[in-house]
N, CA, C and O atoms as a Maestro MAE file, in Angstrom:
{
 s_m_m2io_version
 :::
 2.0.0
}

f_m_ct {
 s_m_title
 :::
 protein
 m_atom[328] {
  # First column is atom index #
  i_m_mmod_type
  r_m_x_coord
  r_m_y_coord
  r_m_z_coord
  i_m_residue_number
  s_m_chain_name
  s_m_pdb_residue_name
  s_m_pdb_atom_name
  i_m_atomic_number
  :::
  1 25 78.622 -10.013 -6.067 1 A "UNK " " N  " 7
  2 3 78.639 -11.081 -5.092 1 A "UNK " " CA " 6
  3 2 77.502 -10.862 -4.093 1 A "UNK " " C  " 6
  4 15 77.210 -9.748 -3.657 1 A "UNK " " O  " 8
  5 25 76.787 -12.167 -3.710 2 A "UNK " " N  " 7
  6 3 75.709 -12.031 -2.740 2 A "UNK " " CA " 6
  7 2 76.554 -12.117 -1.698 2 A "UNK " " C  " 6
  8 15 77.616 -12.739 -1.700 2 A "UNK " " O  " 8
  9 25 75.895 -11.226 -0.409 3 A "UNK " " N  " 7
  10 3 76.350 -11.157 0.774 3 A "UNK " " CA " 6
  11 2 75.735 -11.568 1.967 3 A "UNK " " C  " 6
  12 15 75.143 -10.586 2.415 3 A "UNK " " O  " 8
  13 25 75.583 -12.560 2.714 4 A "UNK " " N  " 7
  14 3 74.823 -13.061 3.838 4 A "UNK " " CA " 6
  15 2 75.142 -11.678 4.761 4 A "UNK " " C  " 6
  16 15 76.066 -10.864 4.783 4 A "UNK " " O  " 8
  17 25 73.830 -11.859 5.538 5 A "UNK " " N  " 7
  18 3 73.484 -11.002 6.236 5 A "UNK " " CA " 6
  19 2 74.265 -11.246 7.769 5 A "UNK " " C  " 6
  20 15 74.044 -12.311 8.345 5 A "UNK " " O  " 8
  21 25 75.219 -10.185 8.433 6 A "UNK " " N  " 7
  22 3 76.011 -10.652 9.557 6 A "UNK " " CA " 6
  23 2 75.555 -11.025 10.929 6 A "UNK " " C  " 6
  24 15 76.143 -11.586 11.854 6 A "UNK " " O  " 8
  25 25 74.212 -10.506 10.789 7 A "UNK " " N  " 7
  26 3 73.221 -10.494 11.637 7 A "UNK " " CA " 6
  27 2 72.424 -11.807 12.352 7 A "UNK " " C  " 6
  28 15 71.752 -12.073 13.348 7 A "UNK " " O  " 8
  29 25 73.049 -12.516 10.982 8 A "UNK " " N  " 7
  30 3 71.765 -13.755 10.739 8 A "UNK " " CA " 6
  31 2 72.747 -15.056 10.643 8 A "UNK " " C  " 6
  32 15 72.537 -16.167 11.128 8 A "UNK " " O  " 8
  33 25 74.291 -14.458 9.607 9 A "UNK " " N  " 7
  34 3 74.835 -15.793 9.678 9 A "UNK " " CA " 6
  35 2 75.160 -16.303 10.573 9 A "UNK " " C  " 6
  36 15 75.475 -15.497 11.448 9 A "UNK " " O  " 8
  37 25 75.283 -17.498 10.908 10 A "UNK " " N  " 7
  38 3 76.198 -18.279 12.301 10 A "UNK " " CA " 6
  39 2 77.502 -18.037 11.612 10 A "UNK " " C  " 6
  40 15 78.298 -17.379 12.281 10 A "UNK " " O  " 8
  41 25 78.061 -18.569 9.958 11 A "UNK " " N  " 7
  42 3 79.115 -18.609 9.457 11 A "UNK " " CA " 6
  43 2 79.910 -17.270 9.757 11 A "UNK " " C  " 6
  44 15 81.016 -17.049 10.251 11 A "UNK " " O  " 8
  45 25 78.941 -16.502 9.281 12 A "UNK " " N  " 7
  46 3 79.337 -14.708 9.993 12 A "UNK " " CA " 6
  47 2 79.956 -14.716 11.379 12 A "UNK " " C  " 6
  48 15 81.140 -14.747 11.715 12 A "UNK " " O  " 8
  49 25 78.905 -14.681 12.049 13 A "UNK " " N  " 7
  50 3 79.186 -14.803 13.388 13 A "UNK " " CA " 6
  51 2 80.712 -15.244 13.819 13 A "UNK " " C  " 6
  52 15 81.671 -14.694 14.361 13 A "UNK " " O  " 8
  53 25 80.468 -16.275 13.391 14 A "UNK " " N  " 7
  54 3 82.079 -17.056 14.038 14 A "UNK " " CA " 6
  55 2 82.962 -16.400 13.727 14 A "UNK " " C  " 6
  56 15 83.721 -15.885 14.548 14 A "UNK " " O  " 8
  57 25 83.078 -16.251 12.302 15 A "UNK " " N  " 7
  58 3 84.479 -15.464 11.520 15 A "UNK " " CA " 6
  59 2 84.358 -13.453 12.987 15 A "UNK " " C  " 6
  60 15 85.389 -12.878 13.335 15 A "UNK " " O  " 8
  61 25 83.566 -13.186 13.234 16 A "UNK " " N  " 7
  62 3 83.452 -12.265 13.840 16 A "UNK " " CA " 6
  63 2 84.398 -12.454 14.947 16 A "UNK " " C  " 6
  64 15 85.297 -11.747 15.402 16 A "UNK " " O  " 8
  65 25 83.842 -13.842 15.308 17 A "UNK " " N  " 7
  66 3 84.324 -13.986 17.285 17 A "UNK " " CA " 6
  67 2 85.406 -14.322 17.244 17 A "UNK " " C  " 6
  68 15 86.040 -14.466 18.289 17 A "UNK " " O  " 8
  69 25 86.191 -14.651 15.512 18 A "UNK " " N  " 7
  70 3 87.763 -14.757 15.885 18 A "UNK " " CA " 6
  71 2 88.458 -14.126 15.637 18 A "UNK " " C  " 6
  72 15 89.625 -14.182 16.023 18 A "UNK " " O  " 8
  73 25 87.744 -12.888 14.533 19 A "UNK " " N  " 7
  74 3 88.184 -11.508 14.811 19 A "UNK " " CA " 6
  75 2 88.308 -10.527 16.541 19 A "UNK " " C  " 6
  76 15 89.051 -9.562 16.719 19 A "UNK " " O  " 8
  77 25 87.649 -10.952 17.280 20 A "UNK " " N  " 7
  78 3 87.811 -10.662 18.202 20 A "UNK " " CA " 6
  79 2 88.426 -11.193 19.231 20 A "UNK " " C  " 6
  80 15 88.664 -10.799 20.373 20 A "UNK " " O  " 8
  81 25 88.643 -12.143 18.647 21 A "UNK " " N  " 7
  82 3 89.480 -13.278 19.958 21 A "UNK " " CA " 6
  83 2 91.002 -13.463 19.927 21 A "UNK " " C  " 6
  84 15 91.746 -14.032 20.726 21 A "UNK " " O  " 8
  85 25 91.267 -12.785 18.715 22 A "UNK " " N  " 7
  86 3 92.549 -12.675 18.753 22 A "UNK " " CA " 6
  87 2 93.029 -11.242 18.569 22 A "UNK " " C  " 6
  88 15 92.871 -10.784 17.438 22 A "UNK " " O  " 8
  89 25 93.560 -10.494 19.440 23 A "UNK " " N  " 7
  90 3 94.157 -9.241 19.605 23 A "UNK " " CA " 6
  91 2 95.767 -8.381 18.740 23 A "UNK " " C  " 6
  92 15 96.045 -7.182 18.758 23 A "UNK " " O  " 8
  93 25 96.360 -9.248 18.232 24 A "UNK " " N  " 7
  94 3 97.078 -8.798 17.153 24 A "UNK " " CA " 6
  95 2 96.699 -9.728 15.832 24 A "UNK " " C  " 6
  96 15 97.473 -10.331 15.089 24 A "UNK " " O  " 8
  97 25 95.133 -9.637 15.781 25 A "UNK " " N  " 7
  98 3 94.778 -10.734 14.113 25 A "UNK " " CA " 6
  99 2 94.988 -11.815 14.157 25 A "UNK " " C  " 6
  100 15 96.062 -12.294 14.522 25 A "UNK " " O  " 8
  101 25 94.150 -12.351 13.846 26 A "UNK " " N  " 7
  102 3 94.375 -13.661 12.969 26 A "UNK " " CA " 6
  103 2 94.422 -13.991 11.663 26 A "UNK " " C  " 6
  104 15 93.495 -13.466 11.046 26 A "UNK " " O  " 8
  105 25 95.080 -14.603 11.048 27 A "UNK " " N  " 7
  106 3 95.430 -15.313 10.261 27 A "UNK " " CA " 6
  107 2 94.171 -16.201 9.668 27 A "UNK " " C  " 6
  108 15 93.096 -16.477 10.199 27 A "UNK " " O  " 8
  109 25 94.794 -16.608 8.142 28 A "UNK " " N  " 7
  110 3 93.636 -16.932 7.309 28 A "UNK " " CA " 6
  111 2 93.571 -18.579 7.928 28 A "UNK " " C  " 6
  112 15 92.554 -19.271 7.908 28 A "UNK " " O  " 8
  113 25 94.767 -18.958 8.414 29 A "UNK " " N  " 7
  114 3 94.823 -20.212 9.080 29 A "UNK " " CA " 6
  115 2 94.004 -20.319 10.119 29 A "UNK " " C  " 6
  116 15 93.151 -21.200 10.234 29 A "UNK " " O  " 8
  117 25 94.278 -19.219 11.107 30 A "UNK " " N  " 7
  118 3 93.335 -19.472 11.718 30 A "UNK " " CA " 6
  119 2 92.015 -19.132 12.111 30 A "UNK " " C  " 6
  120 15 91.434 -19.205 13.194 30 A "UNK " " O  " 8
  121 25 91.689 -18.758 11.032 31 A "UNK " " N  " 7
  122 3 90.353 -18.343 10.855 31 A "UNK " " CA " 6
  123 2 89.492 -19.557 10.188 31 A "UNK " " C  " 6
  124 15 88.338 -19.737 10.576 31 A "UNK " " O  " 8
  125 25 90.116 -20.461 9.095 32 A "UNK " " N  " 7
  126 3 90.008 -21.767 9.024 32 A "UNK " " CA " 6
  127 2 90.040 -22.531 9.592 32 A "UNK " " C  " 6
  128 15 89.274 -23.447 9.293 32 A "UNK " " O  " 8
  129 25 90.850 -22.690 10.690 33 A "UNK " " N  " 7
  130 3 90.836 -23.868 12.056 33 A "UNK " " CA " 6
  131 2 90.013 -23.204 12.774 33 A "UNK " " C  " 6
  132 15 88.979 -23.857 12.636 33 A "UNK " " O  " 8
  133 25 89.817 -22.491 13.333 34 A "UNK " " N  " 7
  134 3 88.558 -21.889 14.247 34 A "UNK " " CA " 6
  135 2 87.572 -21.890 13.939 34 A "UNK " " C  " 6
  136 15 86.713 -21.870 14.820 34 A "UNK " " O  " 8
  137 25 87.195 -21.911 12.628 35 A "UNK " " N  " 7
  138 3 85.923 -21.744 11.818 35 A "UNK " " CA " 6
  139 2 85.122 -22.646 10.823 35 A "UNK " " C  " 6
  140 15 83.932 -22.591 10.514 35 A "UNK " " O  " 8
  141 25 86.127 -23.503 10.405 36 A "UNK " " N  " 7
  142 3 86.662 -24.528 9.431 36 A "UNK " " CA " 6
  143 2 85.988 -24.013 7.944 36 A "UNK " " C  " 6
  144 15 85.432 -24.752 7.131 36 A "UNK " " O  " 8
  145 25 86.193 -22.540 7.820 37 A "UNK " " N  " 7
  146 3 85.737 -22.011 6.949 37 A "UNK " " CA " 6
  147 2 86.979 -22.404 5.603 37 A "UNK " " C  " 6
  148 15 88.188 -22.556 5.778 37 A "UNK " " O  " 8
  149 25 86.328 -22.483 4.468 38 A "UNK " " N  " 7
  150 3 86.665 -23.274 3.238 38 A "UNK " " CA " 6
  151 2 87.096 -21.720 2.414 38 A "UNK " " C  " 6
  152 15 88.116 -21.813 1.730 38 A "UNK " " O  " 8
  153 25 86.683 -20.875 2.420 39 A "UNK " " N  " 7
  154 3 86.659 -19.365 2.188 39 A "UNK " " CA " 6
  155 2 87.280 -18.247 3.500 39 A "UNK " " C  " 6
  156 15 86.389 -17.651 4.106 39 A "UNK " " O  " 8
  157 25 87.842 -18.134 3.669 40 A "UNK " " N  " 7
  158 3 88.323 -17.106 4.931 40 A "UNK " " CA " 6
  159 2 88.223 -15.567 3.672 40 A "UNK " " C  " 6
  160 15 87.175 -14.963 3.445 40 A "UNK " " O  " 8
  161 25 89.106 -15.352 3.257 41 A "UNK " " N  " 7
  162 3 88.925 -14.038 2.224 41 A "UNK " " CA " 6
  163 2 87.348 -13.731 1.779 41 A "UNK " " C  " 6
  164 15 86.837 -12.620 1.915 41 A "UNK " " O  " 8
  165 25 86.624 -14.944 1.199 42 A "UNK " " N  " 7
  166 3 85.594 -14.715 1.129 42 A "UNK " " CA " 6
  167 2 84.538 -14.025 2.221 42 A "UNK " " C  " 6
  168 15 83.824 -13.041 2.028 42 A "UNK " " O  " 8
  169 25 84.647 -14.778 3.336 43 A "UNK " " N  " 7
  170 3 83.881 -14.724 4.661 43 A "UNK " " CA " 6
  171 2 84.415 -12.740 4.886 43 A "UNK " " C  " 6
  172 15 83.587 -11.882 5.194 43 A "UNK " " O  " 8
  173 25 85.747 -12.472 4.666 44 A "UNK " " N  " 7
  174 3 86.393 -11.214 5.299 44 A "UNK " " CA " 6
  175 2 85.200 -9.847 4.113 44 A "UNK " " C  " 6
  176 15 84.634 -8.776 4.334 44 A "UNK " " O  " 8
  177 25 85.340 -10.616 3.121 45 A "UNK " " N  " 7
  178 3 84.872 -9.474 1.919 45 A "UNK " " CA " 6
  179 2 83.060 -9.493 2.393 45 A "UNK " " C  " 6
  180 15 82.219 -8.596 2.347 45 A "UNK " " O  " 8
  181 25 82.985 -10.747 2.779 46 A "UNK " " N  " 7
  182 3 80.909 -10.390 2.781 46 A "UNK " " CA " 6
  183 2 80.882 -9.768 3.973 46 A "UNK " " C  " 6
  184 15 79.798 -9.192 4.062 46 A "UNK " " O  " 8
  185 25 81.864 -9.516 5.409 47 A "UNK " " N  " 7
  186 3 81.850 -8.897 6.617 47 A "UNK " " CA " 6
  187 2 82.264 -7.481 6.227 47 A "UNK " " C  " 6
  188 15 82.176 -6.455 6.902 47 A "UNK " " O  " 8
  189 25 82.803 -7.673 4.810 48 A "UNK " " N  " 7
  190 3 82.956 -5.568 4.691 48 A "UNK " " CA " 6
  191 2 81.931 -5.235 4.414 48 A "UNK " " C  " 6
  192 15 81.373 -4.256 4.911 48 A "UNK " " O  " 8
  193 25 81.288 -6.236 3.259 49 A "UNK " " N  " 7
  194 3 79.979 -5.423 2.850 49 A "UNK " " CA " 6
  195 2 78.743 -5.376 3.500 49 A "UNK " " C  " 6
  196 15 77.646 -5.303 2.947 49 A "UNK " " O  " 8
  197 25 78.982 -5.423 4.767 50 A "UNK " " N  " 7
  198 3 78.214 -5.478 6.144 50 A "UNK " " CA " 6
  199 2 78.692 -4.366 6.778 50 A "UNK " " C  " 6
  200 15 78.050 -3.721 7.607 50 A "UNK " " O  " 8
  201 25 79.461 -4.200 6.523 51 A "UNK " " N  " 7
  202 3 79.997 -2.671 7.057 51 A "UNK " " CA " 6
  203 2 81.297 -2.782 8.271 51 A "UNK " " C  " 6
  204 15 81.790 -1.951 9.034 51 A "UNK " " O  " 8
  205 25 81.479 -3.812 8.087 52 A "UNK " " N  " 7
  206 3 82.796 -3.929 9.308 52 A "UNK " " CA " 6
  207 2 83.823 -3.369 8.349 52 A "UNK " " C  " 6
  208 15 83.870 -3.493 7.125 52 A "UNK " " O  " 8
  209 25 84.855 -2.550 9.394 53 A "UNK " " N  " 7
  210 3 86.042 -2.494 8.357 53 A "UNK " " CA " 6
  211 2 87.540 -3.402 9.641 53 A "UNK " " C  " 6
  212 15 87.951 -3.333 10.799 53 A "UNK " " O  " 8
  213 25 87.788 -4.147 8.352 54 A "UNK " " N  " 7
  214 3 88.583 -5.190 8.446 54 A "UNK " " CA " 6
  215 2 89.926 -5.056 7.721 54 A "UNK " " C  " 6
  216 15 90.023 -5.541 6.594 54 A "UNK " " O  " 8
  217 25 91.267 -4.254 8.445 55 A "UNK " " N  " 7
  218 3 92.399 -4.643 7.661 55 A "UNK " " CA " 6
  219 2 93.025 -5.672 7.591 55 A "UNK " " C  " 6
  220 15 93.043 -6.570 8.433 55 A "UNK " " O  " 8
  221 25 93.881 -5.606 6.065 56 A "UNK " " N  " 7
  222 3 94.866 -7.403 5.874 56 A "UNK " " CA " 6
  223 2 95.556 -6.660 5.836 56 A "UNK " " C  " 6
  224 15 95.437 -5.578 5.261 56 A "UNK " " O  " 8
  225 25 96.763 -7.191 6.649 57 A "UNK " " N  " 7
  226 3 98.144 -6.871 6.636 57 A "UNK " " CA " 6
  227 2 99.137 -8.684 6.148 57 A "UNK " " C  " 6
  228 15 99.143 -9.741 6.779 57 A "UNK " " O  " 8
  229 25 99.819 -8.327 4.842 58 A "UNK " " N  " 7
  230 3 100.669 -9.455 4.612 58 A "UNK " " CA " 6
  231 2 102.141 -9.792 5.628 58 A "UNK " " C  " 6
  232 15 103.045 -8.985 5.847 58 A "UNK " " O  " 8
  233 25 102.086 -10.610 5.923 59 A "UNK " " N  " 7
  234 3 102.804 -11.230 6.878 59 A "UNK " " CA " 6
  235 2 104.488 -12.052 6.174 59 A "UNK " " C  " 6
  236 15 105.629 -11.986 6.630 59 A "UNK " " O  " 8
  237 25 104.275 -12.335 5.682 60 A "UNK " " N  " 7
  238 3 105.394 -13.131 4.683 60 A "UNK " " CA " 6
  239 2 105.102 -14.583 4.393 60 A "UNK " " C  " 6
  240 15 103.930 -14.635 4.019 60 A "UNK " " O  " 8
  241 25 105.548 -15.569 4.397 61 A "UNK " " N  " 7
  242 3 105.781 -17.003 3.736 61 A "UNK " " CA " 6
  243 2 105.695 -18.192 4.717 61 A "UNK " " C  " 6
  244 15 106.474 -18.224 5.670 61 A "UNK " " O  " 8
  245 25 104.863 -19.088 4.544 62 A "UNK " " N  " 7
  246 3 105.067 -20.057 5.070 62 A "UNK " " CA " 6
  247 2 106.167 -21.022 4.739 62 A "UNK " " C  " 6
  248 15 106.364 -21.094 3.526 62 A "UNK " " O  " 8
  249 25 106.745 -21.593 5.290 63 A "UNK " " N  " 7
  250 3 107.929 -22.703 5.054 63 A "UNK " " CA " 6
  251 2 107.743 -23.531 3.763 63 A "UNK " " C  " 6
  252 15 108.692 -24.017 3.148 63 A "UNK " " O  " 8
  253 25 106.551 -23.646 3.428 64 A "UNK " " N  " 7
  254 3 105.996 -24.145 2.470 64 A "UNK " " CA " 6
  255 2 105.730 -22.861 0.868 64 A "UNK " " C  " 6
  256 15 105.202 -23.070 -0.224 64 A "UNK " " O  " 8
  257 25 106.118 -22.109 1.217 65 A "UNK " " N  " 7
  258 3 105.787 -21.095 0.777 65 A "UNK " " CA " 6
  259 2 104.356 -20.079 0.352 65 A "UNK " " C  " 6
  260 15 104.125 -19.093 -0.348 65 A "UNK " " O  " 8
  261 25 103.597 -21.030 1.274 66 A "UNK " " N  " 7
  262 3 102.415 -19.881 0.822 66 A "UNK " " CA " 6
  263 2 102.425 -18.364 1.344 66 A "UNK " " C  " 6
  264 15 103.466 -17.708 1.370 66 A "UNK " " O  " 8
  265 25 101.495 -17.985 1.654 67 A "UNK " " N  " 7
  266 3 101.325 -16.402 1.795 67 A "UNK " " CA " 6
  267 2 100.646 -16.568 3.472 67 A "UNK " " C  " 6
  268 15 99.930 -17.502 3.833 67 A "UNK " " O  " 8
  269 25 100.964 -15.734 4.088 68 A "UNK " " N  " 7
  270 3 100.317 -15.420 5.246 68 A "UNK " " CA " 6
  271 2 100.173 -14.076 5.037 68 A "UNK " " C  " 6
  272 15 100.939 -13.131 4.848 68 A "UNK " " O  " 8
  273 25 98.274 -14.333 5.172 69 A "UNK " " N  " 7
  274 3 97.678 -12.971 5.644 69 A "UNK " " CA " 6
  275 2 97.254 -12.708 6.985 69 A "UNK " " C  " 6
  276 15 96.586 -13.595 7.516 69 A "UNK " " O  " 8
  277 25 97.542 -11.502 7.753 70 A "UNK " " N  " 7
  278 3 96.688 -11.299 9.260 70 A "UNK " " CA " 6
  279 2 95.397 -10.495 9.141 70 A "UNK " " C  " 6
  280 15 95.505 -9.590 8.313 70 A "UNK " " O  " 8
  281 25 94.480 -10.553 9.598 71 A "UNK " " N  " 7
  282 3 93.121 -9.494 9.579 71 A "UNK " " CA " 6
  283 2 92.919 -9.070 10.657 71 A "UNK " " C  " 6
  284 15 92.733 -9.901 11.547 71 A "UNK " " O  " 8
  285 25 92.875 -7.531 11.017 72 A "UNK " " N  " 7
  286 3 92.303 -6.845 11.849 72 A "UNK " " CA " 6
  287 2 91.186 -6.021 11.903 72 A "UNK " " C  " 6
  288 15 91.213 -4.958 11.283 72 A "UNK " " O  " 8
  289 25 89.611 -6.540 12.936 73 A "UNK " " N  " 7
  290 3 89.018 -6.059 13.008 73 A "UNK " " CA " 6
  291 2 89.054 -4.181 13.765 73 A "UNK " " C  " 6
  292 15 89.687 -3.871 14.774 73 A "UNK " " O  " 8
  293 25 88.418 -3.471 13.137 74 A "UNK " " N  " 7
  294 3 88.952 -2.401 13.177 74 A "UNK " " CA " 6
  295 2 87.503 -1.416 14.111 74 A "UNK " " C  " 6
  296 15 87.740 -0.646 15.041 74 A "UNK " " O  " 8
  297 25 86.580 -1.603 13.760 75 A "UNK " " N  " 7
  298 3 84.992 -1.132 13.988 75 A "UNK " " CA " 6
  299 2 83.988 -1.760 12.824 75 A "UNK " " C  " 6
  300 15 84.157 -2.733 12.090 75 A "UNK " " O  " 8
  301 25 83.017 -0.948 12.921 76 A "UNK " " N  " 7
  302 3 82.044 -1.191 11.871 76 A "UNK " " CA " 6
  303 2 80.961 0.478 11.811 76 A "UNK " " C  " 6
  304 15 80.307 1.050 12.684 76 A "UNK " " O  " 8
  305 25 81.205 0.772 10.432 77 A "UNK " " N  " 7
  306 3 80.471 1.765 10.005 77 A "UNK " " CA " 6
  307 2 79.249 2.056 10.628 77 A "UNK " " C  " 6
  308 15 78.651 1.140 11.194 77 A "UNK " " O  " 8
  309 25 78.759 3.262 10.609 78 A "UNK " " N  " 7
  310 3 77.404 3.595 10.986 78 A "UNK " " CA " 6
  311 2 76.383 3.241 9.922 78 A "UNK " " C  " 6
  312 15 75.338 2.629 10.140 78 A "UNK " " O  " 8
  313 25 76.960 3.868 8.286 79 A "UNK " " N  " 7
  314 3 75.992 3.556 7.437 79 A "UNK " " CA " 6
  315 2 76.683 2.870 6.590 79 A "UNK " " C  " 6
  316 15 77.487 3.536 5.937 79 A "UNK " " O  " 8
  317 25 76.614 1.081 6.251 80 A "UNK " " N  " 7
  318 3 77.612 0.072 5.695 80 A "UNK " " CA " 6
  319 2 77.377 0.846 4.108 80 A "UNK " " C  " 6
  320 15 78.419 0.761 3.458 80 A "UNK " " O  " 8
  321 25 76.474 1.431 3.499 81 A "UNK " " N  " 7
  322 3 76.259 1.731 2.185 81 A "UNK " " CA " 6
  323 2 77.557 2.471 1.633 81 A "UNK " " C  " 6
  324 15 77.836 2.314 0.444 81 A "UNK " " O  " 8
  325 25 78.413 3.319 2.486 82 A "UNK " " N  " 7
  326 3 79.214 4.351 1.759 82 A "UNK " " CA " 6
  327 2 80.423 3.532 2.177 82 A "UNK " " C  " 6
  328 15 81.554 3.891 1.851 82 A "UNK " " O  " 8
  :::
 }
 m_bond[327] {
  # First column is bond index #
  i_m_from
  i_m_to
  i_m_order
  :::
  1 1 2 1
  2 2 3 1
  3 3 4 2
  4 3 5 1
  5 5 6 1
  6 6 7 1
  7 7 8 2
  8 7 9 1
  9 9 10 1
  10 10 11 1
  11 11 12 2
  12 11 13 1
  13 13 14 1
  14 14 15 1
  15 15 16 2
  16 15 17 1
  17 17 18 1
  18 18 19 1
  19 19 20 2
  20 19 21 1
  21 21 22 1
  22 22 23 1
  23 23 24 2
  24 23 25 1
  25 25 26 1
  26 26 27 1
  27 27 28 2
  28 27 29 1
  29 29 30 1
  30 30 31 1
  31 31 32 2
  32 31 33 1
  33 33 34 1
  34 34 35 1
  35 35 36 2
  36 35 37 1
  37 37 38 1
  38 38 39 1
  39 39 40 2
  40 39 41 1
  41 41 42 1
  42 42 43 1
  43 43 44 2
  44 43 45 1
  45 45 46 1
  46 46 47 1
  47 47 48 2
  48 47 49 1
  49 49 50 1
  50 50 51 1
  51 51 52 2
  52 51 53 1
  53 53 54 1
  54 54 55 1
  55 55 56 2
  56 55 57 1
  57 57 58 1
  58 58 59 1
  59 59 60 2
  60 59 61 1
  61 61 62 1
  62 62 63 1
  63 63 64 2
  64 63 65 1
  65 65 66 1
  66 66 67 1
  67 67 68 2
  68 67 69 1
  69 69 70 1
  70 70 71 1
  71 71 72 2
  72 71 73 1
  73 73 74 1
  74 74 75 1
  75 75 76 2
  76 75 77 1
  77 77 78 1
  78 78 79 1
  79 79 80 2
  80 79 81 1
  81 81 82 1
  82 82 83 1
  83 83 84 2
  84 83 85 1
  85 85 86 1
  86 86 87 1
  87 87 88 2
  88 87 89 1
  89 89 90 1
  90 90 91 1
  91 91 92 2
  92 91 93 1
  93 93 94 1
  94 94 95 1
  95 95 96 2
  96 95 97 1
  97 97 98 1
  98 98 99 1
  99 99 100 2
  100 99 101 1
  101 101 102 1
  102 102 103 1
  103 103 104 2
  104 103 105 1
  105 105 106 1
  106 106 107 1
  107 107 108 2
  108 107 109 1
  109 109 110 1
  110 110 111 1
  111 111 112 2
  112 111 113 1
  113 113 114 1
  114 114 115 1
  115 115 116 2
  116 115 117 1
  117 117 118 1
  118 118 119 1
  119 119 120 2
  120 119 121 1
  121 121 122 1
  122 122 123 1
  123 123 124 2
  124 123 125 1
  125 125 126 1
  126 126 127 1
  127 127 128 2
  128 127 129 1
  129 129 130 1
  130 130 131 1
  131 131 132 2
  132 131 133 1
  133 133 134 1
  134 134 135 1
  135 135 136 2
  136 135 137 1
  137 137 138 1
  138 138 139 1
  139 139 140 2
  140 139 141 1
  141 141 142 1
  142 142 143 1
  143 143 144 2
  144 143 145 1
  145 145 146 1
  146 146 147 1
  147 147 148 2
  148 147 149 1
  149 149 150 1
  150 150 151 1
  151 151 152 2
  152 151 153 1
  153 153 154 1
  154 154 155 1
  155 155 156 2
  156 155 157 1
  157 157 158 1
  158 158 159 1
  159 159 160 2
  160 159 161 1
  161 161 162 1
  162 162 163 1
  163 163 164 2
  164 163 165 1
  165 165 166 1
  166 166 167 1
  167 167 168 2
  168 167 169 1
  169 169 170 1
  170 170 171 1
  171 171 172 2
  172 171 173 1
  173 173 174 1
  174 174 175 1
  175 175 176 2
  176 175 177 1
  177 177 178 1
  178 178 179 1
  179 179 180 2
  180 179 181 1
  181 181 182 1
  182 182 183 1
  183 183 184 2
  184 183 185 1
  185 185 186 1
  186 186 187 1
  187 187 188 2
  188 187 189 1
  189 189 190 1
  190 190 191 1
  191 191 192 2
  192 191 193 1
  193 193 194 1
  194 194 195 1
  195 195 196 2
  196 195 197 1
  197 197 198 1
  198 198 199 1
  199 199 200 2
  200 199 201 1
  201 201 202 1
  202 202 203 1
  203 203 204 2
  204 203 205 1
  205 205 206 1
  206 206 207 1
  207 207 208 2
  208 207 209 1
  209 209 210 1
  210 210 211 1
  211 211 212 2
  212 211 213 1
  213 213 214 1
  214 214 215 1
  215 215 216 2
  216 215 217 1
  217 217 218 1
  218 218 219 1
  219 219 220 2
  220 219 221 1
  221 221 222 1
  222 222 223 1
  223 223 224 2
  224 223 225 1
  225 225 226 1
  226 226 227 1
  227 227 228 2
  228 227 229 1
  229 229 230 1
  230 230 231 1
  231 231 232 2
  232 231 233 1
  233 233 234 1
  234 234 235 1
  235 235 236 2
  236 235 237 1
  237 237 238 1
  238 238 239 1
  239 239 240 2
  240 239 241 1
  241 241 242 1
  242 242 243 1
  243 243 244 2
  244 243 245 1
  245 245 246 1
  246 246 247 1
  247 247 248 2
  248 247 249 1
  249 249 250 1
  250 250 251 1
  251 251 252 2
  252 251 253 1
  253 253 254 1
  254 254 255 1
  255 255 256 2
  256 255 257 1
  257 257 258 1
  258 258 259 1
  259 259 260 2
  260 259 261 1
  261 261 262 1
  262 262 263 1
  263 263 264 2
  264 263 265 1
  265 265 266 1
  266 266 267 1
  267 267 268 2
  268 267 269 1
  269 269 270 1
  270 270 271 1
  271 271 272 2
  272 271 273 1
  273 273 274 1
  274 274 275 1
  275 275 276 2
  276 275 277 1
  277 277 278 1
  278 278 279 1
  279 279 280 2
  280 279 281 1
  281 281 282 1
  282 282 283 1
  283 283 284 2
  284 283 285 1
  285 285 286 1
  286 286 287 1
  287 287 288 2
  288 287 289 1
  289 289 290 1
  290 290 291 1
  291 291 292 2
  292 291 293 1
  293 293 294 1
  294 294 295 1
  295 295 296 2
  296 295 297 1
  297 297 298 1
  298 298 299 1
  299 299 300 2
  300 299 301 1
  301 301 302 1
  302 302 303 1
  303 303 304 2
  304 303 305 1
  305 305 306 1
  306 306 307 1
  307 307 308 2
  308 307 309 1
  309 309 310 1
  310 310 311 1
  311 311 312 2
  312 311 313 1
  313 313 314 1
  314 314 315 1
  315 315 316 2
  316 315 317 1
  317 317 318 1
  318 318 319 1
  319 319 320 2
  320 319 321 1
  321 321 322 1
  322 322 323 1
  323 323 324 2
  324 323 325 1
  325 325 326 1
  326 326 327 1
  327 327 328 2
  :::
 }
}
């Protein structure tokens, strides 16, 4: 998978500032309403391989039954390679 550079994306960027804007995680929901990102998992996997480390913690079921995931930004590596 190609990985935009976090440096450079705006798309990056954002998914960043709502990693940070929310203090017990956000959600893939709302990382989509904040972002109106079409990919949230996607956006989370090209910010690892940038070197952020980002946990998902599963949450349980929407009423509807989908899946709720939360993501917590955690730091970001010194050297993203290892």
């Amino acid at each position: 998978m190609h990985n935009a550079n976090a440096d450079k994306s705006y798309r990056l960027k954002q998914t960043l500032d709502v990693l940070r804007a929310f203090p017990d995680g956000p959600t893939t929901w709302d990382i989509q309403g904040w972002c109106g990102s079409m990919a949230p998992a996607t956006d989370i996997s090209e910010l690892r391989k940038n070197g952020y480390v980002i946990d998902c913690k599963y949450q349980g079921l929407t009423s509807t039954g989908r899946k709720i995931f939360r993501y917590h930004l955690r730091g970001k590596k010194e050297n993203p390679s290892t």
